[in-house]
N, C-alpha and C positions, 0 to 999 in steps of 0.2 A: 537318841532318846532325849528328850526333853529334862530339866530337873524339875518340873511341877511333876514329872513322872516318878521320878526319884521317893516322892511323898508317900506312893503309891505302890509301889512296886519292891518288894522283901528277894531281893538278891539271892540272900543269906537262903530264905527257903525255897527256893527256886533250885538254888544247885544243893541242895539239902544241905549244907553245913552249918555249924554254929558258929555266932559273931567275932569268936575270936578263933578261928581257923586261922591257921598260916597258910604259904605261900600252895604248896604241898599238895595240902589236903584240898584245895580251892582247885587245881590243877588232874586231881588224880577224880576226884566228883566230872568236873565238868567233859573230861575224854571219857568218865564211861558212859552218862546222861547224852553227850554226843552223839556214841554208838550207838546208842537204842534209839534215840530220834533221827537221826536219817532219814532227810527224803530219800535217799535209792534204798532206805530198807522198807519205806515204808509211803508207798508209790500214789497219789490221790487221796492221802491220808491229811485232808489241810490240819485238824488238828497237834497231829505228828509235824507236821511243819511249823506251826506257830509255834511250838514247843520248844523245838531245835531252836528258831530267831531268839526265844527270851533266857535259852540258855547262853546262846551267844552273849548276849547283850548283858548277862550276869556276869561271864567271866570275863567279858571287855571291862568292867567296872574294879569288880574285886581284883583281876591281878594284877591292876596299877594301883600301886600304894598311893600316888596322889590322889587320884580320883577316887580309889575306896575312905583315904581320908576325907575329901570332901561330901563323900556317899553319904559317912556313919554321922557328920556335922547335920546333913540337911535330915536324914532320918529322926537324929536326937530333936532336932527343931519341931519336928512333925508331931512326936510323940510329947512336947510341952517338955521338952531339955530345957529350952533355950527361955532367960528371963527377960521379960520385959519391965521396964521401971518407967511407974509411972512420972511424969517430970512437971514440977507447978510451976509457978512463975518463975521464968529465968531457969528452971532447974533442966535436968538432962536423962534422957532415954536411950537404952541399948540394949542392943542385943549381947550381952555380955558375953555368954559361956562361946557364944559360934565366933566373935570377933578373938577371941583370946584363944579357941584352936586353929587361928589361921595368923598369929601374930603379932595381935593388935594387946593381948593382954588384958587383965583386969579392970585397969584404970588406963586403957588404951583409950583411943577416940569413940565417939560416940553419936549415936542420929540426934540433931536437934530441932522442934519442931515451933515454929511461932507461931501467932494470929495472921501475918502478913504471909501466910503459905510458903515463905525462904525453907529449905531444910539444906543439912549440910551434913558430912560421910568425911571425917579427917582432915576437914578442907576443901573441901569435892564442893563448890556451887552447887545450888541448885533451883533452877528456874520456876520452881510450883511447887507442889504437893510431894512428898518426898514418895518416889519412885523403886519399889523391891527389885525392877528390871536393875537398876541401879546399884543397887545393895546388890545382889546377885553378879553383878560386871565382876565391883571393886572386889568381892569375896573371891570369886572363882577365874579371876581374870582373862572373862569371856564377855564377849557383847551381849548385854541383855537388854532388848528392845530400845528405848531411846539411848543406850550409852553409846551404842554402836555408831548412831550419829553423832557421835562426840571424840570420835580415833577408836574406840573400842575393837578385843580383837573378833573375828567373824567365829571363833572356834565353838560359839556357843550360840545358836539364833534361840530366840526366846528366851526360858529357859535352859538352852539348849546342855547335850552333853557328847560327847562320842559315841556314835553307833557303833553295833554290835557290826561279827564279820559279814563282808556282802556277797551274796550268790554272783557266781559266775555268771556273764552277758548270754544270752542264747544265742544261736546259731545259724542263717538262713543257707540253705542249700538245695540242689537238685539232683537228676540221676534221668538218668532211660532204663530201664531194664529191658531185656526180653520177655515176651508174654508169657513164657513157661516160668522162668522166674517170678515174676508175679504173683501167679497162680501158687506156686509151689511152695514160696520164699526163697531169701536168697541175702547174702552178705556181702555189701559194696563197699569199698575204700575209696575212700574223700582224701582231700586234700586241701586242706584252708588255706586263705590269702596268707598267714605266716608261716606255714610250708609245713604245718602239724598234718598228721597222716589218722584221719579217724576210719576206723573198721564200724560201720554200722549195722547192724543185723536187721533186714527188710520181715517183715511177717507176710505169712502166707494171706492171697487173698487180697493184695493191695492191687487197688482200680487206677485205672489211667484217672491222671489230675489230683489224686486224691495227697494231701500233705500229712504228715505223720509225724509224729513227735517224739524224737527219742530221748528219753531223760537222761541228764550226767553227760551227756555227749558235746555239751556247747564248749564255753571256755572255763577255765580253773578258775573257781570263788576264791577268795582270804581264805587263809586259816582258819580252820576251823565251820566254814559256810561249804553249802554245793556247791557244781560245776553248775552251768547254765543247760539250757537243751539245746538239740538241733531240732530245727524246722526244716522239714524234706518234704519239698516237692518230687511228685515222682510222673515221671511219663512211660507210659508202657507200649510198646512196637507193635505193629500188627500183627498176627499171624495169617500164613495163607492160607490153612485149614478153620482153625478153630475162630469161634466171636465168642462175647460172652454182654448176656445178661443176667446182672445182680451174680448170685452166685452161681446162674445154670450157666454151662458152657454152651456155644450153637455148630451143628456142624451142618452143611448141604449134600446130599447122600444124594447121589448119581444111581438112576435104576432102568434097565431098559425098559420097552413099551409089554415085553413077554410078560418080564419079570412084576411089571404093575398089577398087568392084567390080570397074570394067570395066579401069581402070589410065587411068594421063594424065600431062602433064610440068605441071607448077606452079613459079610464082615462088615464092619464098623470100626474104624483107627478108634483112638482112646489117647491123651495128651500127654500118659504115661510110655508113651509105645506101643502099647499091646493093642488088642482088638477083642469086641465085643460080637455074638452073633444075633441080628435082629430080624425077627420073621417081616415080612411084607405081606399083608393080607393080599389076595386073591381081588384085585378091580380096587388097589389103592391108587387113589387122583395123585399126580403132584402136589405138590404144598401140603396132604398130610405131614401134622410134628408126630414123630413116635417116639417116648420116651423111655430112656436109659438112666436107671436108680443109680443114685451113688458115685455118679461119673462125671461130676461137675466139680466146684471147686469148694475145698473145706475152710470154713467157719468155724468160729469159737465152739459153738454150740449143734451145728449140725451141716452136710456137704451138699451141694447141689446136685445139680439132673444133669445130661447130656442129655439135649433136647436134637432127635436129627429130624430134619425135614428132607421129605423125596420130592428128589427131582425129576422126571419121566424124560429120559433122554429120547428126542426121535432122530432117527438116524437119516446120515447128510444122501446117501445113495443107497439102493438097493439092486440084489442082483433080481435076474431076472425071475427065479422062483420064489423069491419073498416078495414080491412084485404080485405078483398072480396070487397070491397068500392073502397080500393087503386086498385086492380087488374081490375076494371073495368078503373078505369082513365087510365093505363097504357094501356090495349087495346083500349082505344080509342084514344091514342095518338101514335100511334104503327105508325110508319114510320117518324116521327118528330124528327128530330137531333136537337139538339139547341145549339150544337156543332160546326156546320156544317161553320157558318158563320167564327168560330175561326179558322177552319181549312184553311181555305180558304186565312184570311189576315196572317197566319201562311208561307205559300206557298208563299204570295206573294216578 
């Protein structure tokens, strides 16, 4: 965080404490205000996240007695602590009350300002117009904007001050599952490039390609911050019954040319194991879908279809009575094209 931030931003009521809390009370506020803002308690919740960062970034300040002493200097400033004197000819200007809580004392050094734009900080040159990035360096001894190009130290860019704790890095990863697992859910153990063992829990419903985000699972944040997440790509294995569209499951249902014709009830597998029994009407074509409620795969909010489509098996040989069987159906269908129609929108 910045210290122009600093001006802005009330610590103190942030972690609800009052300005002269000790060490304690600053410590025993910000682990409980912690626990309530949790990102893993409080999951899509960006506000609950903002929260957590700015209570971070309160107790990064107040439970370093340096930097809360420089906190409560730049606050006092902000709220017209700090006096300015005005300086006539030859006289002298300072920031009194903030140089003398940082050591420079009453009748310590002082900014002084001429017609010729020279200004000057204890002896500190200075090439132009006198500079706050400067005043700010020599105060808090951090680089503020041009001191930095002068040896200054980097601990502070701009204004700058110590960030609060940082979220743990996220995670990229992969997996195969089996297609039942998928469908079903299921929990994988990973293994990082540094030999950490994550258990992740897959949700039911997850599609081939699809990447998923599991929060808390990446790497361990600071103190006091999240873990990062993992990023799981997932690829799902074929199966040799089932396919699946969206959430309907597909299966191809083998039927003979009887059982088309004349209609019949047939099992039907099921991805649970079991089986289902599904009438075949009486003269169903192949490539009819017949669908099966509730046999597909579940979703947040609702589960899908087994969608089966018939297949009309014709068979590779016959003996010689199904033979004579077939030859009667063919002459009694003798002048029927069932062609005819295709012919027709063919022409058109």
């Amino acid at each position: 965080m910045a210290s122009q931030d600093w001006f802005e931003k009330d610590f103190y009521a942030i972690l609800g404490v009052s300005k002269d809390a000790d060490a304690a009370a600053i410590k025993k506020a910000y682990r409980k205000l912690a626990r309530t803002h949790h990102p893993d308690k409080n999951p899509g919740d960006a506000a609950a996240e903002q929260k957590f960062k700015d209570i971070g970034e309160a107790n990064a300040v107040l439970s370093d007695p340096k930097q809360r002493e420089e906190y409560d200097a730049v606050r006092q400033m902000s709220q017209g602590g700090a006096r300015f004197t005005a300086g006539g000819a030859g006289g002298n200007g300072g920031f009194d009350d903030i140089f003398s809580a940082f050591g420079g004392g009453g009748g310590g050094s002082r900014v002084r300002f001429d017609t010729g734009g020279g200004s000057s900080y204890g002896g500190y040159p200075g090439g132009g117009d006198a500079d706050i990035n400067d005043l700010l360096s020599q105060m808090f001894g951090g680089a503020a904007g041009g001191a930095a190009g002068r040896g200054g130290q980097a601990g502070y860019a701009g204004y700058g001050a110590p960030r609060g704790p940082r979220k743990g890095a996220d995670v990229q990863a992969s997996t195969t599952l089996p297609f039942r697992d998928a469908v079903e859910g299921s929990t994988v153990s990973l293994r990082t490039a540094e030999g950490r063992t994550i258990n992740a829990r897959i949700p039911a419903g997850v599609k081939d390609g699809q990447k998923i985000r599991l929060r808390g699972k990446g790497q361990p944040g600071e103190p006091g911050a999240a873990a990062g997440d993992l990023l799981l790509a997932v690829s799902v294995e074929k199966h040799p019954v089932f396919g699946r569209e969206g959430d309907n499951l597909t299966l191809d249902l083998p039927v003979t040319f009887a059982e088309a014709t004349l209609g019949a009830t047939v099992a039907v597998p099921t991805l649970d194991g079991t089986s289902v029994k599904v009438r075949i009407a009486p003269g169903t074509p192949s490539g009819r879908v017949l669908r099966v409620k509730g046999r597909g795969v579940k979703g947040k909010s609702s589960t899908g279809d087994l969608l089966v489509k018939v297949q009309v098996i014709v068979p590779d040989t016959l003996s010689d009575k199904a033979r004579e069987a077939v030859e009667v159906l063919r002459r009694e269908a003798d002048g029927v094209d069932p062609r005819a129609e295709l012919t027709e929108r063919a022409r058109a």
